[in-house]
N, C-alpha and C positions, 0 to 999 in steps of 0.2 A: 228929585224928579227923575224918573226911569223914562227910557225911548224904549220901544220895539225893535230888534233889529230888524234890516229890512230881509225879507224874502225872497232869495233867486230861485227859482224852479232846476233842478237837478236834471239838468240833459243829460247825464253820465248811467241814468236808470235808460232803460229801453223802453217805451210804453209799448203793452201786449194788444198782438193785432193778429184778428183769426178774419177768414169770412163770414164768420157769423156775423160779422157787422156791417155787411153790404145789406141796402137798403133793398127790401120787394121791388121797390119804386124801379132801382137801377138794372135790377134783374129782368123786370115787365118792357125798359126802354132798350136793353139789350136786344130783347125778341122781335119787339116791335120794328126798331131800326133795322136787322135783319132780315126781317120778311120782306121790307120797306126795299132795299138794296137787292134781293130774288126779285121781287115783283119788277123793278124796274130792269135789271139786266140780263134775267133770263130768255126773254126775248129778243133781245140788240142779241145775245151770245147765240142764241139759235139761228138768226138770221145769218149770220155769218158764216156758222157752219152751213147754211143751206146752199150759200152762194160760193164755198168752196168744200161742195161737196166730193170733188174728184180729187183732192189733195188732201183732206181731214176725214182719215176714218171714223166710222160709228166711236170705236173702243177708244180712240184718241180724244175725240171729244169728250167722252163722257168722265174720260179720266181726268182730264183738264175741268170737267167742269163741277167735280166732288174737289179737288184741291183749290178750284175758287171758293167753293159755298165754305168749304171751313174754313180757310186761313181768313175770308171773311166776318163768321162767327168767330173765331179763335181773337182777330186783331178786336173786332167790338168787345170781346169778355174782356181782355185786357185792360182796355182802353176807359170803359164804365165801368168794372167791377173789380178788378187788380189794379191798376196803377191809380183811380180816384181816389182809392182808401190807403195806400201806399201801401201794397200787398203786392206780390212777387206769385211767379205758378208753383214757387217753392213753398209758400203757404196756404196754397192749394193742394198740395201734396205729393208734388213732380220733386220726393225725395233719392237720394241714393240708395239702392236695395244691394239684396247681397248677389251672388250669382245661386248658391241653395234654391231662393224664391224666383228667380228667372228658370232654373230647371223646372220647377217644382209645377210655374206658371203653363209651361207647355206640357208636360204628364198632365197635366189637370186637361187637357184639351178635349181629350179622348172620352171621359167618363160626361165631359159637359154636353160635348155633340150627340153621345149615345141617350143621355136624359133631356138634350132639346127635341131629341126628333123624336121621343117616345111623348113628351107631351103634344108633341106639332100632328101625329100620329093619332092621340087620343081625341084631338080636336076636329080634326076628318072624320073619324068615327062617327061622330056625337051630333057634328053640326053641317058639314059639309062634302060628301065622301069624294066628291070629282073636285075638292078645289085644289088650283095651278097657282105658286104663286107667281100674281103679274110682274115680279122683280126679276124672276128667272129671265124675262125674255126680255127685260131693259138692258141688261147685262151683255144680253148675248146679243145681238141685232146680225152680225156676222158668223153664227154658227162659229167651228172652230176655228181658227190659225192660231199660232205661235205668237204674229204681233197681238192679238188680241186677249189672248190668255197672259200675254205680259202686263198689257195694259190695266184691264179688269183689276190684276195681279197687285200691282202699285196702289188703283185706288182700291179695293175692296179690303186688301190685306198690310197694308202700310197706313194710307192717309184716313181713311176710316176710324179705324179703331184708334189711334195718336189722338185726332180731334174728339170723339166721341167719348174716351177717356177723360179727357182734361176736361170734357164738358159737362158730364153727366154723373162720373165719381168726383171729378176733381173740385166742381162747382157747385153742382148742384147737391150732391151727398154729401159735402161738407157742411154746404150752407144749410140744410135740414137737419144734418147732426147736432149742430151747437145752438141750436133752435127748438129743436125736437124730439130729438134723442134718436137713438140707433134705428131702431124697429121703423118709426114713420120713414126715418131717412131712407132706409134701404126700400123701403113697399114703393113712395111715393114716388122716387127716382128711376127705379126699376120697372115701375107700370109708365111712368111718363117716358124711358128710353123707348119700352116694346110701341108705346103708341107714335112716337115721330117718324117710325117709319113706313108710318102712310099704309099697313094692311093688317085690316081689322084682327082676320085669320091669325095673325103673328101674331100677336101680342102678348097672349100667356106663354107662348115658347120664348120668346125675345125677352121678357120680363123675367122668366127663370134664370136665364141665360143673365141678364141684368144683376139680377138676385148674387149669381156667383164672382161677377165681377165687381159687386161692391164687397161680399163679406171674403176676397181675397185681397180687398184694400185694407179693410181694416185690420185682415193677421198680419200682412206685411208692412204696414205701413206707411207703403209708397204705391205712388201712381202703375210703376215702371212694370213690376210681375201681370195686375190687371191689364194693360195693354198688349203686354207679350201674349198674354192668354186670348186677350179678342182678336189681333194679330192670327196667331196660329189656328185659333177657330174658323175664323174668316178663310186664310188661304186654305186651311183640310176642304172646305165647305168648295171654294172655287176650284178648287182641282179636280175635287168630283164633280162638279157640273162639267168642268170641259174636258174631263175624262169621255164622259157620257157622250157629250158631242162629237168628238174625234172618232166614238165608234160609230157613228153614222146614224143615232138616234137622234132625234128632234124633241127640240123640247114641245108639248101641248100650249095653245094657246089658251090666254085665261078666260 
């Protein structure tokens, strides 16, 4: 008579863990709970500023209030979608890159702002020829100073593109890649970044713009170059609006 020996399961193997195996489900509660947390405290957060408007500049607030909405969004991706499945923002793609691809990320900046603003350009022509965007004047509420060009500064060109990164290459053009391959990954991710932020008008410039910051994820493959590039985009893009301002132009209402 023979026994079977018994069977231990080999924990000494690693079992392979990508996001492609985050559930829609967890991705849909992510947004949901999101919006759920803006809805409720974007008002308590305005009201506050309103009742100490003589101590809380416009550009203080606003800065304060992009580094809530993400660290926000950023703690929920975590929370539902990296640490439920026991995934890390490392495999998300928040890799070590080399310094080559950090230079290489900021040269890229120049060719990408000259090809957003010739489709941003092509898109007034065609559809719109007097349109302002209304971002311009959220931005600015204070015309120029120094605190607020700092401020702007911080969130437009720092906390921005970190969270927007890790959100929209990190998570979302992952989790489309190993699901659906490169091509939908980049379209879908890239029209869905130009559309979250809120102006129709944008959208095929900021999706271009998308376009580049995902297929510089995938030649480097890391997070890090893509951010420096939205990073240095962003601040080129804020230095010339409050260049502009400083000389005594205003910006048009939209």
């Amino acid at each position: 008579m023979t026994t079977t020996p018994p069977q231990f399961e080999d924990n000494s193997i690693p079992k392979f863990k990508s996001i492609g195996q985050v559930s829609i489900k967890d991705l849909i509660l992510t947004i949901v709970v999101f919006l759920i947390i803006l809805r409720v405290s974007i008002p308590f957060i305005t009201d506050l500023v309103t009742h100490h408007s003589e101590t809380i500049t416009p550009s203080f607030a606003i800065t304060c209030l992009v580094l809530f909405q993400n660290l926000v969004l950023l703690k929920l991706i975590h929370y539902f979608v990296l640490k439920k499945h026991g995934l890390t923002w490392k495999d998300a793609g928040l890799q070590p890159t080399t310094l080559k691809w950090c230079y290489s990320a900021i040269l890229l900046a120049l060719p990408l702002m000259i090809i957003v603003g010739l489709v941003n350009f092509g898109m007034m022509q065609f559809v719109d020829k007097d349109f302002v965007n209304p971002q311009l004047q959220a931005i600015t509420p204070e015309g120029f100073t120094w605190t607020s060009f700092i401020f702007i500064m911080i969130a437009t060109g720092i906390i921005a593109p970190i969270a927007e990164e890790l959100t929209f290459r990190g998570v979302l053009l992952g989790w489309l890649d190993q699901r659906y391959g490169k091509v939908i990954a980049i379209v879908i991710s890239s029209i869905f970044f130009g559309s979250v932020h809120g102006v129709p008008m944008l959208i095929p410039a900021l999706s271009v713009a998308g376009i580049a910051f995902a297929l510089l994820t995938y030649r480097s493959k890391s997070l890090w170059p893509p951010i420096i590039l939205h990073a240095t985009f962003n601040m080129f893009m804020t230095s010339t609006l409050f260049f502009v301002l400083s000389q005594g132009i205003t910006i048009p209402e939209a």
